[in-house]
C-alpha positions in Angstrom: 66.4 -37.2 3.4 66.2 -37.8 6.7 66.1 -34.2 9.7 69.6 -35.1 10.7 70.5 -34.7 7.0 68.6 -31.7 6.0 70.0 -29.7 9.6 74.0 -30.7 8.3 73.3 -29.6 4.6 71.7 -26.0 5.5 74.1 -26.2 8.2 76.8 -26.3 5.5 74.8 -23.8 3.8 74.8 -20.9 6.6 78.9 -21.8 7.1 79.5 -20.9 3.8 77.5 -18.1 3.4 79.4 -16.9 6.7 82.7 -17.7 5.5 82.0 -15.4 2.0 80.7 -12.4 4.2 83.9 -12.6 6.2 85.9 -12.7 3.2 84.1 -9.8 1.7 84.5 -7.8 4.7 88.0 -8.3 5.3 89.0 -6.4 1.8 90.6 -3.5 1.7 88.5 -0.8 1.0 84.9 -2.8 1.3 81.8 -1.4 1.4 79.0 -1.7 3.3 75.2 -1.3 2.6 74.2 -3.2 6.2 75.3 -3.2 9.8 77.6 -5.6 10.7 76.5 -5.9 14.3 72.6 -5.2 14.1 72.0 -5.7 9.9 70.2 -2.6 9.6 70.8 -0.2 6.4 73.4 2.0 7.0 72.2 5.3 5.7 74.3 6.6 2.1 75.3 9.5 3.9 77.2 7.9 6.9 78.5 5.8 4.5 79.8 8.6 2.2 81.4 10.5 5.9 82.8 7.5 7.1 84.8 5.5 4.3 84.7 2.2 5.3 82.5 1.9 8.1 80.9 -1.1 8.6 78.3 0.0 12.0 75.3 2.3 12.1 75.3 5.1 14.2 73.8 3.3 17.2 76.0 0.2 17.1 79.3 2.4 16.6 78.6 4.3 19.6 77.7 1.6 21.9 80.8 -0.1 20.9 83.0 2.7 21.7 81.0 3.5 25.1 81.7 -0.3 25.6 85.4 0.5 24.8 86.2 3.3 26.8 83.8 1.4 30.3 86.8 -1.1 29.3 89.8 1.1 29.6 89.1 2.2 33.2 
């Protein structure tokens, strides 16, 4: 197998494994364990507060800083 081979099959691999997480994380109602933006562990009790959340605290509140510096 040549490079040019093994780069498109894990390539494929990654797409894929991409398109599943996507899928996952558009259902209603999904849970999850890991950041979204930063892949850190999203602590049980943030999860348990916030149904459905998808950031840790750090992420979510640079987002919406980034949000409201957008607004003006």
């Amino acid at each position: 197998m040549s490079i040019d081979d093994a780069q498109k099959t894990e390539q494929h691999l990654l797409d894929a494994a991409l398109s599943i997480q996507r899928e996952q994380a558009n259902k209603p109602g999904a849970t999850f364990m890991h950041c979204q933006e930063c892949g850190i562990d999203i602590p049980k009790q943030r999860r348990d507060a916030v149904k459905n959340c998808s950031t840790c605290v750090d992420c979510q509140s640079l987002i919406e800083i980034q949000q409201q510096h957008y607004r003006h």
